[in-house]
C-alpha positions as a Markdown table, in Angstrom:
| # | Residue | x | y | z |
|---|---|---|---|---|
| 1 | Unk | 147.0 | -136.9 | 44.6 |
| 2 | Unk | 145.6 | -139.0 | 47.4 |
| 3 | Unk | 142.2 | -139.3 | 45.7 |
| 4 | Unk | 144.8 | -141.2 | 42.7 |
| 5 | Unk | 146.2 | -143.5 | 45.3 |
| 6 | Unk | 143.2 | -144.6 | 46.9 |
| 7 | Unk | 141.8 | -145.5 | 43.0 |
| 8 | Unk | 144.7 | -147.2 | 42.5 |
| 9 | Unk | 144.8 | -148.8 | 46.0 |
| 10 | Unk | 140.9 | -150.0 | 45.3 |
| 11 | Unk | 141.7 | -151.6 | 41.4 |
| 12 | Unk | 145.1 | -153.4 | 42.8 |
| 13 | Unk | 142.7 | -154.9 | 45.4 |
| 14 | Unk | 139.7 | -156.1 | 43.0 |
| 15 | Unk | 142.9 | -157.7 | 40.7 |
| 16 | Unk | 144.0 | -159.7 | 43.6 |
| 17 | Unk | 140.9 | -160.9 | 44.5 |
| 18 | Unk | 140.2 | -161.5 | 40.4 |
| 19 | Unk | 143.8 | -163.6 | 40.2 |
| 20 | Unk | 142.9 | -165.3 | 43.5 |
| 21 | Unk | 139.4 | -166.7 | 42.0 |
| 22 | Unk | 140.5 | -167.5 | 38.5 |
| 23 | Unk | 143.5 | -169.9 | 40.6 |
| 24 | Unk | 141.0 | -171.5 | 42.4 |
| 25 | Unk | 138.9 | -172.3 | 39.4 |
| 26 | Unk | 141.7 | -173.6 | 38.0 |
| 27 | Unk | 142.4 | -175.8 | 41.1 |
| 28 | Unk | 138.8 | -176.5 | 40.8 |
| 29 | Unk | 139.4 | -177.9 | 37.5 |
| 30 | Unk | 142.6 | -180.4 | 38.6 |
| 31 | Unk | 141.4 | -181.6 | 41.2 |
| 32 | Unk | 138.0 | -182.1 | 40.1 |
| 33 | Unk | 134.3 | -180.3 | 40.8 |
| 34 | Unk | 133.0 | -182.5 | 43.5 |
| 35 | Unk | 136.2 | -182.3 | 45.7 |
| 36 | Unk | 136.6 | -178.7 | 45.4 |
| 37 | Unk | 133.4 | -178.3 | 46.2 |
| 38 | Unk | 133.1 | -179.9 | 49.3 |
| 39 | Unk | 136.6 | -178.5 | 49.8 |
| 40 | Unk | 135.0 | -174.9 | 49.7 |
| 41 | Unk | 132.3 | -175.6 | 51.5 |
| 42 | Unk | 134.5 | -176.4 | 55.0 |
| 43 | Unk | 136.6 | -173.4 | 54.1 |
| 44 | Unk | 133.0 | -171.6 | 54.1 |
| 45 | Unk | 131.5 | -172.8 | 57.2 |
| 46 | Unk | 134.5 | -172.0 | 59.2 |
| 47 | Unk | 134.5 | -168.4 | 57.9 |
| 48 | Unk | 131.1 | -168.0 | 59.2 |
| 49 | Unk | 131.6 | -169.3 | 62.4 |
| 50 | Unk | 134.8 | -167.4 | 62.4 |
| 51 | Unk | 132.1 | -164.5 | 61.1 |
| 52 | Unk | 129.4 | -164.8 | 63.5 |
| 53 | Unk | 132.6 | -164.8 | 66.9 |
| 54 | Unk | 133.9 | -161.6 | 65.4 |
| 55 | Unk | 130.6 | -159.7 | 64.8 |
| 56 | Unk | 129.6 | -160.9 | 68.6 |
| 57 | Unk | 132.9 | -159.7 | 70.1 |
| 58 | Unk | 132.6 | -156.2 | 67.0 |
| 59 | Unk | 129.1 | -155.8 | 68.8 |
| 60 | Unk | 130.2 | -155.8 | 72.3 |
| 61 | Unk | 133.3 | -153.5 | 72.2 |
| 62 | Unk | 131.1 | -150.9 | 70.1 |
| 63 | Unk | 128.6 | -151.2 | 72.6 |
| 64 | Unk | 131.7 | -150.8 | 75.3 |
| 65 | Unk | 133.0 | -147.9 | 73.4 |
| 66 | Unk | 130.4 | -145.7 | 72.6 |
| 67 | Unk | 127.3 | -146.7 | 74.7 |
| 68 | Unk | 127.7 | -144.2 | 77.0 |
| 69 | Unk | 128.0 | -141.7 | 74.5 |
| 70 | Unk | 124.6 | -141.5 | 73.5 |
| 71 | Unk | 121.5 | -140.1 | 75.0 |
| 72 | Unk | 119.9 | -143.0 | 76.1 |
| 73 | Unk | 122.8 | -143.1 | 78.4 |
| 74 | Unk | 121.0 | -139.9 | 79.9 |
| 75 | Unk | 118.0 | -140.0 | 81.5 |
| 76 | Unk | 115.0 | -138.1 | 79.8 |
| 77 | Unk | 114.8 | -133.8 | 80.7 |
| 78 | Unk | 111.0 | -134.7 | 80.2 |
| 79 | Unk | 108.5 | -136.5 | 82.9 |
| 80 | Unk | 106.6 | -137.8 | 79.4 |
| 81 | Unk | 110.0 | -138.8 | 77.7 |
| 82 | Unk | 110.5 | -141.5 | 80.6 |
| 83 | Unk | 107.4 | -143.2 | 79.1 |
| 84 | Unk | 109.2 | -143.2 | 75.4 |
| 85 | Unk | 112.6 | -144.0 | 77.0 |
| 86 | Unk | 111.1 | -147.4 | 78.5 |
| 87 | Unk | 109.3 | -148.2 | 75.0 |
| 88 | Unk | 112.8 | -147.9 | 73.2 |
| 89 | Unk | 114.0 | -150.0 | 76.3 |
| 90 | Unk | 111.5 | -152.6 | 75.4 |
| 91 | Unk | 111.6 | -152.3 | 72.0 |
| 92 | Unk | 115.6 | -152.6 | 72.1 |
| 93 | Unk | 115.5 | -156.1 | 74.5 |
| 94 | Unk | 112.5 | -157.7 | 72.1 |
| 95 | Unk | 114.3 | -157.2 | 68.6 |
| 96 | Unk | 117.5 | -157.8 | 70.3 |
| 97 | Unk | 117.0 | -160.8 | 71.9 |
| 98 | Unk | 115.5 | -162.2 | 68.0 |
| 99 | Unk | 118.7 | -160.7 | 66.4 |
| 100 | Unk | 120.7 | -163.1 | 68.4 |
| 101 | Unk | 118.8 | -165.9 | 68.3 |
| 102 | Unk | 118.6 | -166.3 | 64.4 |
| 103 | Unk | 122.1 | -165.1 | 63.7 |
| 104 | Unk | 123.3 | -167.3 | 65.7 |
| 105 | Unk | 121.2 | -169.9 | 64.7 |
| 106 | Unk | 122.1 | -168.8 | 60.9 |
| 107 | Unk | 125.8 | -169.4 | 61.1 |
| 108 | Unk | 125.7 | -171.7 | 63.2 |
| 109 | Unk | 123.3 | -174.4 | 60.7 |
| 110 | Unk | 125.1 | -172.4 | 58.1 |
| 111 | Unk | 128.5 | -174.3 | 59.9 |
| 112 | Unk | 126.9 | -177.6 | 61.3 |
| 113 | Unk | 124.7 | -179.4 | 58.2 |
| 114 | Unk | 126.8 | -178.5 | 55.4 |
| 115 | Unk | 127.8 | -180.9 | 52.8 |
| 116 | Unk | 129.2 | -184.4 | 54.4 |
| 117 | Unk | 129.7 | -187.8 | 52.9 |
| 118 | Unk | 126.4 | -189.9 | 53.7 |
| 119 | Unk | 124.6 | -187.0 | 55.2 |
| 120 | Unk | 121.4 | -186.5 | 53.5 |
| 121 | Unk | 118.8 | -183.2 | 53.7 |
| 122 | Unk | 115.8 | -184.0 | 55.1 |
| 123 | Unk | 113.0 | -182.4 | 53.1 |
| 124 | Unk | 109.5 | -181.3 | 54.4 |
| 125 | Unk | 107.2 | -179.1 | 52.5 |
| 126 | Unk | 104.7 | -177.8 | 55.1 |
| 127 | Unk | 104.6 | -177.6 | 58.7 |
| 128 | Unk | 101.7 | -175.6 | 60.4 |
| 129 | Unk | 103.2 | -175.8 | 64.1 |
| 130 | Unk | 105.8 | -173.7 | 62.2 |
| 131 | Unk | 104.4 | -171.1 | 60.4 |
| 132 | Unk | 101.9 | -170.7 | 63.4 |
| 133 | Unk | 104.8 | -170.1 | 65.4 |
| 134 | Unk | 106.8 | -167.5 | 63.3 |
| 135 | Unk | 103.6 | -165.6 | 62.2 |
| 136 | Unk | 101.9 | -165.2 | 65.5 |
| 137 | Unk | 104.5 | -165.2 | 67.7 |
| 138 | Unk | 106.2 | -161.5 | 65.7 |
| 139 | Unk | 102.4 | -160.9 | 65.2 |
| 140 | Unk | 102.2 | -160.1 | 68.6 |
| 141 | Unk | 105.4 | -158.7 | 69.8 |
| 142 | Unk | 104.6 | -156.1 | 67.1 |
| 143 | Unk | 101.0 | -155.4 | 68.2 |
| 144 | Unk | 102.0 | -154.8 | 71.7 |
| 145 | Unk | 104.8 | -152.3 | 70.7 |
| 146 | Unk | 102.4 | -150.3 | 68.7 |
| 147 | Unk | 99.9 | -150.0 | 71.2 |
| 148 | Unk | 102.7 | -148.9 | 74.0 |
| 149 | Unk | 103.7 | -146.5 | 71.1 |
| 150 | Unk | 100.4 | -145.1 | 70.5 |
| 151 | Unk | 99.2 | -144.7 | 73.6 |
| 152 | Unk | 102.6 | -142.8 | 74.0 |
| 153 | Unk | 101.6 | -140.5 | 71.3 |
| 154 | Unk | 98.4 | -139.6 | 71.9 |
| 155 | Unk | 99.3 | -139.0 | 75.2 |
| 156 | Unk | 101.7 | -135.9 | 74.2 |
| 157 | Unk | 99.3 | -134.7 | 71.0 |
| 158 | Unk | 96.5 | -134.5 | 73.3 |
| 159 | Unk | 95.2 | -131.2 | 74.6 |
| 160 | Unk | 98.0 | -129.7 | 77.1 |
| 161 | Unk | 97.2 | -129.7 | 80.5 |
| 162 | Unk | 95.2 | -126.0 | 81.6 |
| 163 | Unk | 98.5 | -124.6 | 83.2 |
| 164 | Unk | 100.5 | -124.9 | 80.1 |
| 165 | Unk | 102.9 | -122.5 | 79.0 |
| 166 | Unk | 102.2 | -122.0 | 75.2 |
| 167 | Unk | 104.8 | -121.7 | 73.3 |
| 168 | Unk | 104.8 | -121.0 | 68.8 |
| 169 | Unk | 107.6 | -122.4 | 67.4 |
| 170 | Unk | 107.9 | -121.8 | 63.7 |
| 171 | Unk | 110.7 | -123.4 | 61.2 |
| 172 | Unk | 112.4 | -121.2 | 58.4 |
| 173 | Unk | 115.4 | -121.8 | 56.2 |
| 174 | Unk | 117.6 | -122.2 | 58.2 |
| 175 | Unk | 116.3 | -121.0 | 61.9 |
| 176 | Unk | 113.5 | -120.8 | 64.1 |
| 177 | Unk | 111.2 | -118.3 | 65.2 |
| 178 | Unk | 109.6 | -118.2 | 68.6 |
| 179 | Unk | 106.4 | -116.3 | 69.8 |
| 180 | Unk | 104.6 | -116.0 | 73.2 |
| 181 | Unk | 101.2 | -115.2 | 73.9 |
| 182 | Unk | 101.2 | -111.7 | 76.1 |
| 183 | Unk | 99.0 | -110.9 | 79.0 |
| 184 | Unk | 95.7 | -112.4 | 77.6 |
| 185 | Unk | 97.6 | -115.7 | 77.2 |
| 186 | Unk | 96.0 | -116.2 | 73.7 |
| 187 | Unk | 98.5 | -115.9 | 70.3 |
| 188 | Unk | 97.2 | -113.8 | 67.6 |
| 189 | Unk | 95.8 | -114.5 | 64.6 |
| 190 | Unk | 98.2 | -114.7 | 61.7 |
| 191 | Unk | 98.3 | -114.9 | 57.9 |
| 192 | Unk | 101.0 | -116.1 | 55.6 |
| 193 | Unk | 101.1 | -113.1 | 52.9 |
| 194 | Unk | 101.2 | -110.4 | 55.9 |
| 195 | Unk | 104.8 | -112.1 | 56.5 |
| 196 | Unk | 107.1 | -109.8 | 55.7 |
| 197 | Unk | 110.9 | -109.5 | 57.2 |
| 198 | Unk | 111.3 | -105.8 | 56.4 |
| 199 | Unk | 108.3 | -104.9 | 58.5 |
| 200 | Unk | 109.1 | -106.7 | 61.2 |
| 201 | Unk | 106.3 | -109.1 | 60.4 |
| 202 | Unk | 108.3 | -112.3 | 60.5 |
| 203 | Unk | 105.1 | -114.4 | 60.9 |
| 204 | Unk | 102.0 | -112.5 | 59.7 |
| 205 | Unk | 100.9 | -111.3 | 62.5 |
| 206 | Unk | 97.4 | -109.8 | 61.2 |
| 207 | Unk | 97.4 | -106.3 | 62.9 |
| 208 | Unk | 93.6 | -106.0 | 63.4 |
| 209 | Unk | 93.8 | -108.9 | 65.7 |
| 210 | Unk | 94.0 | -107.3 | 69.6 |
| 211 | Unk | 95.4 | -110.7 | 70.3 |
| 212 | Unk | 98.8 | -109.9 | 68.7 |
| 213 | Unk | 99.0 | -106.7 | 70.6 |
| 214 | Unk | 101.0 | -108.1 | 73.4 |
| 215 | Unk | 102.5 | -110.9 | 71.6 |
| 216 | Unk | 106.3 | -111.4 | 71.9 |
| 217 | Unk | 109.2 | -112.9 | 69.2 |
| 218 | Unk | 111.9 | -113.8 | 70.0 |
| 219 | Unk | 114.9 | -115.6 | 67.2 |
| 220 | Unk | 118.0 | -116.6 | 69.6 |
| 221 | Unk | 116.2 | -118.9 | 72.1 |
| 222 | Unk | 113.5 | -120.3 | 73.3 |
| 223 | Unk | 112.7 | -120.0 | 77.2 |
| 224 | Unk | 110.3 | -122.6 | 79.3 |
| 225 | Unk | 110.1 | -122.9 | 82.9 |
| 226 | Unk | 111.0 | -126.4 | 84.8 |
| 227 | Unk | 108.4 | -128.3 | 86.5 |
| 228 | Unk | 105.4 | -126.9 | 84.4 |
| 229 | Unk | 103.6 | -128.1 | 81.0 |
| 230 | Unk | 105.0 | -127.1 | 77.7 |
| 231 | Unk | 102.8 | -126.6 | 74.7 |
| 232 | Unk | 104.7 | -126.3 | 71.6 |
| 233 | Unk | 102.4 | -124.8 | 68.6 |
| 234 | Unk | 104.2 | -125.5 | 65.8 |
| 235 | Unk | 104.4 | -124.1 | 62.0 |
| 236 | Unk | 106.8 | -123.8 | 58.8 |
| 237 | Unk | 106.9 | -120.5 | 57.0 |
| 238 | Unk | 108.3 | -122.0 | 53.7 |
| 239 | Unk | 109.2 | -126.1 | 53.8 |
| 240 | Unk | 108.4 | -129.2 | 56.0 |
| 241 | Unk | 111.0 | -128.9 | 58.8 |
| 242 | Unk | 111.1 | -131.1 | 62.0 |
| 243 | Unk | 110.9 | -129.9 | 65.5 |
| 244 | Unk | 113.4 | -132.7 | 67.1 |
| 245 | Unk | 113.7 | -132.1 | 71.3 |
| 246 | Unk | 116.4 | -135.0 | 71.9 |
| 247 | Unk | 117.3 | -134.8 | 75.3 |
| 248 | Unk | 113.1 | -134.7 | 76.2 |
| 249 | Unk | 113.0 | -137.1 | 73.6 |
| 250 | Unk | 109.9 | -135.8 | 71.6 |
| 251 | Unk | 109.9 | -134.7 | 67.7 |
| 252 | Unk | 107.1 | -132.8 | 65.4 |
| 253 | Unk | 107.3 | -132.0 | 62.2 |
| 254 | Unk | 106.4 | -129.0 | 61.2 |
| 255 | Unk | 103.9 | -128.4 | 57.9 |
| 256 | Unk | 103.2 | -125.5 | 55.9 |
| 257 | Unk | 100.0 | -124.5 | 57.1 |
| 258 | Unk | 98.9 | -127.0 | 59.1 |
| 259 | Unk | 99.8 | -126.5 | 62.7 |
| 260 | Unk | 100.7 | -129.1 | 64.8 |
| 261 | Unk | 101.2 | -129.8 | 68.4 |
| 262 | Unk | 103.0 | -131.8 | 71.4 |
| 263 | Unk | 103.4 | -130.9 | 75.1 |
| 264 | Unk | 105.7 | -132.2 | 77.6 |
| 265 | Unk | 107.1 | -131.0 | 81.3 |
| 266 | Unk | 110.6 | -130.3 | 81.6 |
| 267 | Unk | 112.3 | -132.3 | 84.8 |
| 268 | Unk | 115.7 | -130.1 | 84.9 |
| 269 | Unk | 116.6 | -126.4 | 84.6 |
| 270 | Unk | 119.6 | -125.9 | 82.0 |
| 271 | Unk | 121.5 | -124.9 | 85.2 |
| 272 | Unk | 120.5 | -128.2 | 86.8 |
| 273 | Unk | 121.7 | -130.6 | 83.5 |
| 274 | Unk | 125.1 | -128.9 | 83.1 |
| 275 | Unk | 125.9 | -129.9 | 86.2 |
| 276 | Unk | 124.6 | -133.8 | 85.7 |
| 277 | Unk | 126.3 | -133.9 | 82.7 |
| 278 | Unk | 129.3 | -131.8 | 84.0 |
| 279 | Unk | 129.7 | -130.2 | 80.9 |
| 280 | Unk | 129.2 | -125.8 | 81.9 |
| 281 | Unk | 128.8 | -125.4 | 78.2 |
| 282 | Unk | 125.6 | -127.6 | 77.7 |
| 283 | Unk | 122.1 | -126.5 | 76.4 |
| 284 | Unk | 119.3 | -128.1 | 75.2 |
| 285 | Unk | 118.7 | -128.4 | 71.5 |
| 286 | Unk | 116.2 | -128.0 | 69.0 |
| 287 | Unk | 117.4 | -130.2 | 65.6 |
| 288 | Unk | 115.7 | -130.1 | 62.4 |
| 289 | Unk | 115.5 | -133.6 | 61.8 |
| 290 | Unk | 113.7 | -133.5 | 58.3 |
| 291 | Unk | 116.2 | -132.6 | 55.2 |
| 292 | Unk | 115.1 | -128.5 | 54.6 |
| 293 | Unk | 117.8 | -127.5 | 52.3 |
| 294 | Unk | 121.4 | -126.7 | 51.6 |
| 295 | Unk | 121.3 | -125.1 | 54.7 |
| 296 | Unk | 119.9 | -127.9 | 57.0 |
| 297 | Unk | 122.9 | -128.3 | 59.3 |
| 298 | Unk | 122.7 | -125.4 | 60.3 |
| 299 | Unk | 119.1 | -124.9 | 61.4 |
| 300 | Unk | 119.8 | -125.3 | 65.3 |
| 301 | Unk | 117.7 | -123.9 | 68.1 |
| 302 | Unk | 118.6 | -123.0 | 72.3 |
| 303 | Unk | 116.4 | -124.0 | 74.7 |
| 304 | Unk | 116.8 | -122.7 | 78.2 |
| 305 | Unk | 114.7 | -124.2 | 80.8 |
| 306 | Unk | 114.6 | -121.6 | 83.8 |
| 307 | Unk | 112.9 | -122.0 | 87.3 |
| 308 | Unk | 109.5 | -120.4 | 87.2 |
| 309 | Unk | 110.6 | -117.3 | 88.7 |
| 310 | Unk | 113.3 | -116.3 | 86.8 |
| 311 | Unk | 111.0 | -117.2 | 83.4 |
| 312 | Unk | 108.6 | -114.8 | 84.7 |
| 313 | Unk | 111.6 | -111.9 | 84.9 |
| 314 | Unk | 112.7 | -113.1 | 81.5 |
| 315 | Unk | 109.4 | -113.1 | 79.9 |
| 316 | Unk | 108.7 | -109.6 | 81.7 |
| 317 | Unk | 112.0 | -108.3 | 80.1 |
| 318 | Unk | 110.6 | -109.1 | 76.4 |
| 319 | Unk | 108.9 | -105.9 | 74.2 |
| 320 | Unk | 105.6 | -107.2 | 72.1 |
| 321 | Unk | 106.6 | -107.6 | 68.5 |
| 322 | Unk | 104.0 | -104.8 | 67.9 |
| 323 | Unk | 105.9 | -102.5 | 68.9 |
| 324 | Unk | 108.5 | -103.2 | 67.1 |
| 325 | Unk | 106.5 | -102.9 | 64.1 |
| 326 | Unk | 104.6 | -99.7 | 65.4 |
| 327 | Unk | 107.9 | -98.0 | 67.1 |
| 328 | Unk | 105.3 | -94.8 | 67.6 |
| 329 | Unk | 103.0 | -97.4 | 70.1 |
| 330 | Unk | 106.1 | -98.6 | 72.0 |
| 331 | Unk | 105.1 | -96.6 | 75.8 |
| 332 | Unk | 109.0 | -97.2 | 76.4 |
| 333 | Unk | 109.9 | -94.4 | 73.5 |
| 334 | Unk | 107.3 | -92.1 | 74.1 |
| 335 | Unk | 108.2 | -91.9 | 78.1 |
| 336 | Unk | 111.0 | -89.4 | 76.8 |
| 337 | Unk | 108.8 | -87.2 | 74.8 |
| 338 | Unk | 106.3 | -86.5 | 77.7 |
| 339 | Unk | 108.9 | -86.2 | 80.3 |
| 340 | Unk | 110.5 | -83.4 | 78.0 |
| 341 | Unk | 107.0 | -81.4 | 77.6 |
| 342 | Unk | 106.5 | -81.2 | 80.9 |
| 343 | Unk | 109.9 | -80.2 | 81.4 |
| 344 | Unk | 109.4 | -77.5 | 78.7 |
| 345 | Unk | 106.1 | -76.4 | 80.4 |
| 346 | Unk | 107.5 | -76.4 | 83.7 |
| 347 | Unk | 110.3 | -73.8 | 81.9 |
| 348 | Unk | 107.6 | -71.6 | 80.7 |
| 349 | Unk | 106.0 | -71.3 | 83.4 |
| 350 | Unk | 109.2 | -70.4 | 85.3 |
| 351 | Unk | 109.8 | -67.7 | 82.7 |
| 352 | Unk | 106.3 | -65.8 | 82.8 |
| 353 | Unk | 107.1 | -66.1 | 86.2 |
| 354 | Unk | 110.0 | -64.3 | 86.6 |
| 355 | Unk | 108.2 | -61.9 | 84.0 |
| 356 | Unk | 105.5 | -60.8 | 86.0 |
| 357 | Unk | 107.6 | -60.7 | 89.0 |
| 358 | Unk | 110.5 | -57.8 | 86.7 |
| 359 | Unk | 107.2 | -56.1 | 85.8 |
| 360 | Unk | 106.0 | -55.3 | 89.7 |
């Protein structure tokens, strides 16, 4: 019913507006086409300049409103994302500063040189000074906020620092899958038709490979210490997904068999940004900022960003995925069997003990 009313609520308003134009055509017609014209075209110019106060006064109060409701509000969780934050800074002052100046100017002529009684349009058909001007001047405002950008990006794509924590991050409808190199601090090799779900083979892990011995996967977050180099390896099992860090302000996407990769060093422990943003139920979060399915919404990661110690406890915590695979190689399960043989052979010797002893 309130889907009808708003139909009905949209067509009375189009036949207003419909009425309202065919009785100033007719006006148009009485009075004659020159005087409405010029009539319209004062009714015109103070619109826009009644326009152009509005939006000014509509862009302000948003910007009062809500401003502080975004994440540039928020200083970057990242030492690189300072560099990207000051780009955007940049980048924000230079287009705005041109958005004023020709809207303003826009309305403004729009107001000032209409139509007047001996007034007459100056025409000129070419003017070098001014094409010289508008071409170079955007010309170069662009090229220097490319380069900044650039040298941004390969600054982050560039091979991690040697300290790096490594970190695989791999997107699937509709979550993310996290792996660790082990002990050797290498990641195993993997291959896409080894994935399988029901063998606990969620990215291919090829067996053969020692290196995925001592790997670990985790599903329900990912873990990085504070204060060191994060190197994000990144992979899709099935679509393009997007690997989008907003409060470190950093993004990937993530391709079907081609890996790529970012690094960056977080500046505050989850701990430490719930209590800057006074908010205890904060956490950092990974977004899939590339359209993946019907699903998409739904494809959100945790990050946790612990001090160094306690990543080291966490990460000490985890069991390879290996062993989960191979249950019969997991140390932890066969510690119970052994510890019962011996008991077992302990008993047995206890009994032909006492059996030799009923004999003498």
């Amino acid at each position: 019913m309130s889907g009808f009313f708003v139909l009905a609520t949209i067509l009375l308003i189009y036949l207003v507006i419909f009425q309202i134009a065919k009785a100033s055509e007719y006006v148009g017609v009485l009075k004659g086409e020159e005087v409405m014209r010029k009539q319209s075209n004062r009714i015109n110019g103070f619109l826009l300049i009644s326009f152009l106060v509005l939006g000014l006064v509509g862009v302000w109060y948003t910007n009062h409103l809500y401003a502080g409701k975004t994440l540039f509000a928020h200083e970057s969780a990242s030492v690189e994302g300072e560099n990207f934050d000051s780009m955007f800074m940049w980048t924000l002052v230079i287009t705005g500063v041109v958005f004023f100046i020709t809207q303003i100017l826009l309305f403004w002529f729009a107001f000032r040189y209409q139509e007047k009684e001996g007034q007459k349009a100056v025409h000129f058909a070419h003017s070098n000074k001014l094409e010289l001007i508008w071409t170079a001047v955007p010309a170069i405002a662009m090229t220097v906020l490319v380069v900044i950008g650039l040298r941004n990006w390969f600054h982050v794509t560039k091979e991690a620092p040697a300290d790096s924590v490594v970190v695989e991050i791999t997107g699937k409808q509709f979550n993310w899958i996290y792996r660790y190199p082990g002990k050797d601090k290498v990641l195993g090799k993997t291959y896409f038709k080894n994935i399988s779900d029901k063998n606990n083979n969620p990215l291919g892990q090829i067996w053969e490979d020692k290196a995925n011995n001592d790997d670990i996967i985790e599903s329900s977050e990912m873990h990085i210490p504070v204060g060191i180099p994060c190197k994000l390896v990144i992979n899709s099992r099935d679509v393009v997904h997007d690997v989008g860090l907003n409060h470190f302000r950093m993004k990937m996407d993530a391709v079907p068999g081609i890996p790529t990769s970012l690094w960056f060093t977080p500046k505050f422990t989850t701990k430490q940004m719930r209590e800057k943003m006074n908010d205890p139920e904060f956490n950092y979060e990974i977004s899939c900022d590339q359209m993946c399915g019907p699903g998409h919404f739904s494809m959100r990661g945790v990050i946790v960003v612990d001090e160094p110690t306690e990543y080291k406890i966490w990460l000490a915590t985890r069991k390879p995925n290996y062993w989960t695979a191979f249950p019969e190689k997991d140390p932890t399960k066969q510690a119970p069997a052994t510890a019962d043989t011996t008991a077992k052979k302990t008993a047995d010797v206890k009994v032909v003990t006492e059996n030799k002893t009923a004999k003498k």
